[in-house]
C-alpha positions as CSV (number, residue, x, y, z in Angstrom):
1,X,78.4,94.4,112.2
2,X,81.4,97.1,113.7
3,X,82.1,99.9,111.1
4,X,84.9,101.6,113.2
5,X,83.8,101.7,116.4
6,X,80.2,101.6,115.7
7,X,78.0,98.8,115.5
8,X,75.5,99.0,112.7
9,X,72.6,97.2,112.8
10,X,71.5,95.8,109.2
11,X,67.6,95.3,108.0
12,X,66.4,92.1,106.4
13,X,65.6,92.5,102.7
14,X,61.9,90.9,102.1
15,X,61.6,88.7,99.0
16,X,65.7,88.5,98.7
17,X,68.0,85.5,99.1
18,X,71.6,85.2,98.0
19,X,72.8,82.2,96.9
20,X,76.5,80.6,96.5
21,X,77.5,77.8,95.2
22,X,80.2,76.1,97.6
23,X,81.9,74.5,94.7
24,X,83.9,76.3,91.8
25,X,81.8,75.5,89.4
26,X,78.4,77.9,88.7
27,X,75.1,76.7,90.4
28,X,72.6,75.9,88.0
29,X,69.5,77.6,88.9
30,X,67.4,75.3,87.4
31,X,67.9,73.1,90.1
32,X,67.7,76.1,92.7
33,X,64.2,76.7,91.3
34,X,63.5,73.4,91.5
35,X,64.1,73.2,95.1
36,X,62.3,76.4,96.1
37,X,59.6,74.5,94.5
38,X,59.3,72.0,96.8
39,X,59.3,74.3,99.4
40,X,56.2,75.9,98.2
41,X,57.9,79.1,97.2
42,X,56.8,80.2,93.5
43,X,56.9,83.6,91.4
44,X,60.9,83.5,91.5
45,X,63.2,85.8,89.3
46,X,66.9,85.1,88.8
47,X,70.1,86.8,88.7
48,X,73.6,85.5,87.7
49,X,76.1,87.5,89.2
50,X,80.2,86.5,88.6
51,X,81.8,84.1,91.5
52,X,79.4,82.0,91.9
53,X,76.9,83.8,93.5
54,X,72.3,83.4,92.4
55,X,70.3,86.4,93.6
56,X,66.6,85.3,93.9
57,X,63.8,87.2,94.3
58,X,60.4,85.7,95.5
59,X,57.6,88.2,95.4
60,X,55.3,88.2,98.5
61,X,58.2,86.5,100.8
62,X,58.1,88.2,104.3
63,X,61.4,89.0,106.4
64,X,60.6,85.8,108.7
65,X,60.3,83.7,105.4
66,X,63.5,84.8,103.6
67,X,65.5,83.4,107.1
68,X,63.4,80.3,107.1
69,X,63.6,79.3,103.6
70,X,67.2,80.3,103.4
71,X,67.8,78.1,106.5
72,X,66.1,75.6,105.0
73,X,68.1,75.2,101.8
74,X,70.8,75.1,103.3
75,X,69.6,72.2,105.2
76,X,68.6,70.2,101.9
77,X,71.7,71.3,99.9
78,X,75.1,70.8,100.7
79,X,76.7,72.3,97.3
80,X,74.9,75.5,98.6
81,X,75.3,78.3,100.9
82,X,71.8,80.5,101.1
83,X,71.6,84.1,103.4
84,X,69.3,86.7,103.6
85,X,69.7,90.0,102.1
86,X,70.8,92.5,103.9
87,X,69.8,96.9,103.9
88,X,71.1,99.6,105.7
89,X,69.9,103.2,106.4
90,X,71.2,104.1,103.2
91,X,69.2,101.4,101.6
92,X,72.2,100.0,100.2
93,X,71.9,96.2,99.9
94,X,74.3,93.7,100.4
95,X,75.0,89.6,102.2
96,X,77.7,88.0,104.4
97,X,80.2,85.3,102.4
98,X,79.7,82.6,105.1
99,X,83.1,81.3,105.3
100,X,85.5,84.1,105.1
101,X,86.6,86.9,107.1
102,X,88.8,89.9,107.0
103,X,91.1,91.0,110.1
104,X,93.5,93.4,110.1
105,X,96.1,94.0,112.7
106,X,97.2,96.7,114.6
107,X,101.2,95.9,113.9
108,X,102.6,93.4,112.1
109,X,103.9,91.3,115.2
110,X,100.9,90.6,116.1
111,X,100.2,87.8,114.1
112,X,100.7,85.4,116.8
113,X,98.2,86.4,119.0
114,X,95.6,86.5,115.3
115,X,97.2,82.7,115.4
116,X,96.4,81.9,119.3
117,X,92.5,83.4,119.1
118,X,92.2,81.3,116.0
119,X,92.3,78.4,117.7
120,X,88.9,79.0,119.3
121,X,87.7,78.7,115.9
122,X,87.8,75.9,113.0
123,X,89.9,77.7,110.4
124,X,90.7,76.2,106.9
125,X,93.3,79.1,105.9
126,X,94.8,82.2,106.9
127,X,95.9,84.2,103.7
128,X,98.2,87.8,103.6
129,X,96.4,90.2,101.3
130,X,98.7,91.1,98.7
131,X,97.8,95.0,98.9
132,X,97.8,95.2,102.4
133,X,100.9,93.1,104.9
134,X,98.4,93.8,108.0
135,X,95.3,92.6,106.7
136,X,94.5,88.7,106.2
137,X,91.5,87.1,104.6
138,X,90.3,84.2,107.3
139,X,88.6,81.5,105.6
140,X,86.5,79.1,108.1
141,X,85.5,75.6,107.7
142,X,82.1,75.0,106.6
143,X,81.3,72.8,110.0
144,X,82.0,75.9,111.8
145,X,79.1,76.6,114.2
146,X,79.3,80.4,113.8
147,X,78.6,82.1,110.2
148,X,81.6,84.7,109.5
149,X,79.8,87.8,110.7
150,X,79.4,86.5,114.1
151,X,83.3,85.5,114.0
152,X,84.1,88.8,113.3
153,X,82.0,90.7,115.5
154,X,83.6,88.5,118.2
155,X,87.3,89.0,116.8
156,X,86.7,93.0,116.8
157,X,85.0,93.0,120.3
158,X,88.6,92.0,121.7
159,X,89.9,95.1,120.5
160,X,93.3,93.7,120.0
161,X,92.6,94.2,115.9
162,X,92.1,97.1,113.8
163,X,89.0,95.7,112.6
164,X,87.8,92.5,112.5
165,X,85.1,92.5,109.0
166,X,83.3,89.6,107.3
167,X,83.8,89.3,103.7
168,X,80.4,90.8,102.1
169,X,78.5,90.4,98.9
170,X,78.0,94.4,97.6
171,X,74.7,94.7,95.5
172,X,76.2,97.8,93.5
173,X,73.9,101.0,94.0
174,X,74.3,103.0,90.6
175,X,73.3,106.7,91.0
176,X,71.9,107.9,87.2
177,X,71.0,111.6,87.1
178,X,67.9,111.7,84.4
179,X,66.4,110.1,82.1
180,X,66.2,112.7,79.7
181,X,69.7,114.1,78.6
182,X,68.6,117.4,76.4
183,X,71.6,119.5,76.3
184,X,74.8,120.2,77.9
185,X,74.2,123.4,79.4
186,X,76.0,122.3,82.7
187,X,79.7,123.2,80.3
188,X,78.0,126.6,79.3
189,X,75.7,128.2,81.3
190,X,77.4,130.7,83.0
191,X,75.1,131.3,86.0
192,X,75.3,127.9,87.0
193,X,77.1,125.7,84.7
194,X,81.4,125.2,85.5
195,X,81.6,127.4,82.6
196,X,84.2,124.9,81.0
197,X,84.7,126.7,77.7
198,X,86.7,129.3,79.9
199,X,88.4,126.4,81.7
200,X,89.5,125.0,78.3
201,X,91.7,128.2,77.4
202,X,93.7,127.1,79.8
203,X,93.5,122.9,79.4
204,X,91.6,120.8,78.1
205,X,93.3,118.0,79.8
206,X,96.1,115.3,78.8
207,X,96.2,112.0,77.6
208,X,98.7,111.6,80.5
209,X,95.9,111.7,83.0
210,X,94.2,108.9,83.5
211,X,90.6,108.6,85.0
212,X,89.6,105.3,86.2
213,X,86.0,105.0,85.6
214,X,84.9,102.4,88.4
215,X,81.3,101.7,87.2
216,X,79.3,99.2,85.0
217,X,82.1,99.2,82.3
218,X,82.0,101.5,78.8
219,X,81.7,100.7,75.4
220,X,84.5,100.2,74.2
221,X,83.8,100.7,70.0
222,X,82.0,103.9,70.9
223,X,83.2,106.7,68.7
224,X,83.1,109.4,70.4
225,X,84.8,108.0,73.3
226,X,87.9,104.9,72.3
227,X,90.3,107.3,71.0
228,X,90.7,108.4,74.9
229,X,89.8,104.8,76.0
230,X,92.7,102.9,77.7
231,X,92.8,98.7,78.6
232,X,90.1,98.4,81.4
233,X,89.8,96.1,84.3
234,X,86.9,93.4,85.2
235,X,86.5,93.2,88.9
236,X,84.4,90.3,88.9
237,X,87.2,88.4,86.8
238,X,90.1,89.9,87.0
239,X,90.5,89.6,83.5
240,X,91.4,92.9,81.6
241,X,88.7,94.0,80.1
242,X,86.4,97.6,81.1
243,X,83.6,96.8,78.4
244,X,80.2,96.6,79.9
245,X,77.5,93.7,80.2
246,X,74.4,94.0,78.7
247,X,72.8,92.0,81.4
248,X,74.2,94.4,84.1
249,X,71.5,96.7,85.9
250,X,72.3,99.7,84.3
251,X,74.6,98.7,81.6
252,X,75.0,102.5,79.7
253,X,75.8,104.4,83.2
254,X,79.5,103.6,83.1
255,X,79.5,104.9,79.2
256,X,77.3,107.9,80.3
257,X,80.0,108.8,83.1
258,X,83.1,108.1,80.6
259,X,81.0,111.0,78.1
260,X,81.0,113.2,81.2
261,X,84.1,113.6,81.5
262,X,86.5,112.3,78.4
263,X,83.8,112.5,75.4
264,X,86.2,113.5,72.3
265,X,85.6,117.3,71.3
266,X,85.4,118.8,68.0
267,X,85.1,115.7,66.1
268,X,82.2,116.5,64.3
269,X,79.9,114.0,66.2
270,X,78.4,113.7,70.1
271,X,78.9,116.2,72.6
272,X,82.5,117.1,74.4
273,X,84.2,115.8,77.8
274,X,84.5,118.0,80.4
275,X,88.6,117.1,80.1
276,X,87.9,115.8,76.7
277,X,91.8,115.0,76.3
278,X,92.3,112.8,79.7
279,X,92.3,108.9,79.0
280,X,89.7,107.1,80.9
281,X,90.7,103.7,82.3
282,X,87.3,101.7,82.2
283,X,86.3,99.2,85.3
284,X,83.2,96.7,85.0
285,X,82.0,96.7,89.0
286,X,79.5,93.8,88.2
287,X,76.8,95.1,89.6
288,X,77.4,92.9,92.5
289,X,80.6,91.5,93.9
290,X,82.6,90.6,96.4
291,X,84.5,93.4,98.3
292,X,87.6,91.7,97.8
293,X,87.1,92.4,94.1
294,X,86.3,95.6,94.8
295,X,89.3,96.5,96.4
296,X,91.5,94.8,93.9
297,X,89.9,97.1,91.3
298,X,91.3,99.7,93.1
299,X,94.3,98.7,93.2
300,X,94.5,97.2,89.9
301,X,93.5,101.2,88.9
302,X,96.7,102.9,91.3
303,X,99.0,100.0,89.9
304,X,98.2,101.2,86.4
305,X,98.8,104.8,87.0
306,X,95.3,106.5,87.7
307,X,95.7,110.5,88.6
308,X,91.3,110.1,89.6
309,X,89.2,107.1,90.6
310,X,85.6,107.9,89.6
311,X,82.8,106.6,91.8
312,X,79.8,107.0,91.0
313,X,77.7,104.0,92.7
314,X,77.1,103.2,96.4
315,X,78.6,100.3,98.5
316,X,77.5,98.8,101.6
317,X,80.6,100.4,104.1
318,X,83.7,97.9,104.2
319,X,86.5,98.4,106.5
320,X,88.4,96.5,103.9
321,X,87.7,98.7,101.5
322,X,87.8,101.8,103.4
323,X,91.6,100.8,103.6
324,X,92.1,100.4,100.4
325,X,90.4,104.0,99.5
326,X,92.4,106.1,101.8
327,X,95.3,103.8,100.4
328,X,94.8,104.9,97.0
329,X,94.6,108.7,98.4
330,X,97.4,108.4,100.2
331,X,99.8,106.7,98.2
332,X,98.8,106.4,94.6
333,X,100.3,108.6,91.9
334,X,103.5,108.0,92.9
335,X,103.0,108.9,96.5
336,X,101.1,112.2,95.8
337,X,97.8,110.5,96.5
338,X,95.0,109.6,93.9
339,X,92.0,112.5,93.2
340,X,89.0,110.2,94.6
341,X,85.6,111.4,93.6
342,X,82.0,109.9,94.0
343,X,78.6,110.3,94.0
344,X,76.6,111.7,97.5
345,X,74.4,109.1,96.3
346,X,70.0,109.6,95.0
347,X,68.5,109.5,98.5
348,X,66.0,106.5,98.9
349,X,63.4,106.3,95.7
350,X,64.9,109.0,94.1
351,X,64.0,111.5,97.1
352,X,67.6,112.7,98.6
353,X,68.4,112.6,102.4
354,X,71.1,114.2,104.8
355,X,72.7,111.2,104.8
356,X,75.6,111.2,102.4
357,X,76.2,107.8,100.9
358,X,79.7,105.5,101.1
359,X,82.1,105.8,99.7
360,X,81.8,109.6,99.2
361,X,81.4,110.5,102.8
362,X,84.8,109.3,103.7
363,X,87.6,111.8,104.1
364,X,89.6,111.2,101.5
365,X,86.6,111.7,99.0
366,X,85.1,114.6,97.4
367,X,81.5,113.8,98.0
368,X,79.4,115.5,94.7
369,X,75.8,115.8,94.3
370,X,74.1,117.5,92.3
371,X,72.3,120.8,90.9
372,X,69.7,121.7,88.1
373,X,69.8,124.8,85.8
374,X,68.7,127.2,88.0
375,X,71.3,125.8,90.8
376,X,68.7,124.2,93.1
377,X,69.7,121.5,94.9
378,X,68.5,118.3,92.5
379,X,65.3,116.8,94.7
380,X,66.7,113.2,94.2
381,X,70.6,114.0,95.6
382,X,71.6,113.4,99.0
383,X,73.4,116.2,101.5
384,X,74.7,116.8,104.5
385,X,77.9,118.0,106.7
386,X,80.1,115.4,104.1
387,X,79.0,117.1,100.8
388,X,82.0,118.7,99.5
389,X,80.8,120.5,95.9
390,X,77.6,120.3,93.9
391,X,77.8,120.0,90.3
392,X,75.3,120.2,86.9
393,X,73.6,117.0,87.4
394,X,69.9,117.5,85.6
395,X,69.3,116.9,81.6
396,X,73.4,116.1,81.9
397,X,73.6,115.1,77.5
398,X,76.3,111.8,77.9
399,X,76.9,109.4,75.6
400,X,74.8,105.8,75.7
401,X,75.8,102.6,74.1
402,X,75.9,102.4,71.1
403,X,77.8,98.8,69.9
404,X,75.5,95.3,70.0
405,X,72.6,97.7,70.0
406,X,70.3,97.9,66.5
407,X,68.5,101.4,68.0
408,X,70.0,104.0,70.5
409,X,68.3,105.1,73.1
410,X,67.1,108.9,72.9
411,X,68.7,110.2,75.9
412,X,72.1,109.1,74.6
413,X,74.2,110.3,72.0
C-alpha cells in the first residue's frame, strides 16, 4: 500500500483473521465458530469490536493458513467478508475494508477525471467526505474482481490523485508506561521531573482549555477527575459518550492519561493533574476501528473546541487520517491550529526502537517518549530523528477505574 510516495509492504499476522459482516446487522460468532469448525480449525478466541467487525484468533495457524482459510470462508459465506491481518515494521496491526476506498484529489475540478477512471471499475457509490471537499470515500461492488487495496494502489499509481488509500480496519496500539504507579515524582523532582509546582505559580490551567483525550475512554464517575470532565465522544458510534468499555484491551489507560494531566488538585483525595484546572474532553477509540471513525473523532474534538488532542496509542499510517491531523493543526482553535501530542510509541515487546511510531512522527506532532527518575531514556520507549521532548514516564501515580469495579487495582488511585 502507497504511504506518500512510498510503498510499504505489510506482513501477514499468523493465527489472525478479521471478519465483517456484509450486512448491518452484527455477525453472530456462534455460527463463525461453527464454520471454522468444519474447516478443521479449532482453539479459536473471539473479539467483538463496533461496526460489525469479529477478530479471531486461532492458535497454531501459519501465515499460508490465515489466507487460505480466510479465502475459504469467504467462499462458503456470502453474509461475510474474511482478510488476513496485517503488521508493519512498527508492529502495528491492522486489515483492508474490502469494499471501500479513499481518494483524494489534487483540485477540486478534477472530479471528472475521478468519474472517467471509475469506469474501469464496478463502483456502487461515490460519497464527499463531509470534513474534507477533496476527499471521497469509493465504495465498490462486492462482485468486483479486485479487493480495495489493489484499487487503490492502482488509482495512486496514476498519479493524477493526492493519494489513492483503502479504507483500513486500525487494531488500536495502547502505549501504558508501568505497571507499578508508586509516586509522582515526575511533578517534583527537580533534577528530572518538569518541576510543575514552580510551573503552577504561574497557572495551573483553565477550565477554558480543553484536552481531548483520544484513548480507550475515562471514567466518567471518577472523583478525582468529573469535576474537569466534559461530554465525550464514541468513535466507534458516534454517539456522545467518552466513558470507557470494560471489554476494551486496556480499559483504565484512557482514565490513567485523563489523571496525567487534569486529576483535581487539593481535594483531599488522589494525586494532582499536571494542569489540574484544564477540562478534558474524553474519546472511546474502541480499540479497533475503522479510520474513518478515527478521523471523525478528530474532528468531532476541533468542532467542539479542543486547544490539545492527546494521543497516546499507535495507528497503522492513513493518508486519510494524516489529513485530518495536520487539519486539526492547522486549522482548529479557531484557525490558530490545535496543540497535537502523542506517544513515540513502546518499541516492539516493550524493548524501544529508532523508529518513532504514527501518529507522533508526523510534523505537526510533538512526538514524547519517555524518561525514568534518574532521566535515562525508559528501555521500552521508542526514539529517533522525530522525537521532539522526553518526559517522566516510569512509576507515573495516575488514576485507575474506579466505577463498576468492587476492588481497585493497586497501581491506581
Amino acid at each position: 500500500m502507497y504511504v506518500g510516495e512510498e510503498k510499504h509492504i505489510y506482513q501477514i499476522s499468523p493465527n489472525k483473521i478479521l471478519i465483517q459482516s456484509r450486512y448491518e446487522h452484527a455477525t453472530d460468532s456462534v455460527s463463525i465458530r461453527n464454520t471454522f469448525l468444519t474447516m478443521s480449525v479449532s482453539a479459536m478466541k473471539f473479539k467483538i469490536y463496533a461496526e460489525n467487525f469479529i477478530l479471531v484468533h486461532a492458535e497454531n495457524m501459519s501465515r499460508e493458513q490465515v489466507v487460505n482459510f480466510s479465502e475459504q470462508l469467504n467462499l462458503l459465506r456470502e453474509d461475510v467478508y474474511a482478510t488476513p491481518v496485517l503488521s508493519g515494521v512498527d508492529g502495528v496491526e491492522f486489515s483492508f475494508v474490502q469494499e471501500q476506498i479513499f481518494v483524494r484529489l489534487k483540485q477540486q475540478n478534477d472530479f471528472a477525471l475521478l468519474q472517467k477512471i471509475l469506469q474501469s471499475y464496478s463502483v456502487k457509490s461515490i460519497e464527499e467526505c463531509k470534513y474534507d471537499d477533496l476527499t471521497y470515500l469509493i465504495t465498490i461492488n462486492e462482485a468486483n474482481q479486485k479487493n480495495s487495496m489493489q484499487v487503490a494502489n492502482e488509482l495512486h499509481e496514476t498519479k493524477l490523485f493526492d493519494y489513492a488509500a483503502p479504507e483500513m480496519f486500525i487494531f488500536v496500539k495502547r502505549f501504558t508506561n508501568d505497571t507499578h504507579y508508586q509516586h509522582q515524582w515526575g511533578l517534583h523532582q527537580n533534577l528530572y521531573g518538569i518541576r510543575a509546582p514552580q510551573a503552577w505559580d504561574i497557572t495551573t490551567g483553565s477550565p477554558n482549555i480543553r484536552v481531548a483525550v483520544l484513548d480507550s475512554g475515562v471514567d466518567l464517575g471518577h472523583p478525582d477527575l468529573a469535576g474537569n470532565l466534559l461530554q465525550g465522544f464514541n468513535a466507534t458510534t458516534g454517539a456522545l459518550d467518552g466513558s470507557f468499555d470494560v471489554n476494551d484491551e486496556n480499559p483504565p489507560h484512557g482514565t490513567a492519561c485523563a489523571g496525567i494531566i487534569s486529576a483535581i488538585a487539593n481535594n483531599g483525595r488522589g494525586i494532582a493533574g499536571v494542569a489540574h484546572n484544564c477540562s478534558i474532553l474524553p474519546i472511546f477509540d474502541g480499540g479497533g476501528v475503522i479510520t474513518a471513525r478515527i478521523v471523525a473523532a478528530i474532528n468531532w474534538a476541533v468542532d467542539n473546541g479542543a486547544d490539545v488532542i492527546s494521543i497516546s496509542n499507535g495507528y497503522a499510517e492513513h493518508p486519510n487520517l494524516t489529513v485530518a491531523i495536520n487539519a486539526a493543526a492547522n486549522a482548529g482553535r479557531n484557525n490558530l491550529g490545535c496543540v497535537i501530542v502523542a506517544s513515540s510509541g513502546n518499541g516492539i515487546n516493550g524493548v524501544g526502537t529508532t523508529t518513532v511510531r504514527y501518529p507522533a512522527r508526523l510534523q505537526n506532532v510533538i512526538a514524547v517518549g519517555a524518561i525514568n527518575n534518574q532521566g535515562n531514556r525508559a528501555p521500552f520507549s521508542n526514539h529517533g530523528q522525530n522525537l521532539d521532548v522526553v518526559a517522566p514516564g516510569v512509576g507515573i501515580y495516575t488514576t485507575g477505574i474506579l466505577t463498576h469495579f468492587e476492588r481497585v487495582p493497586s497501581q491506581y488511585c
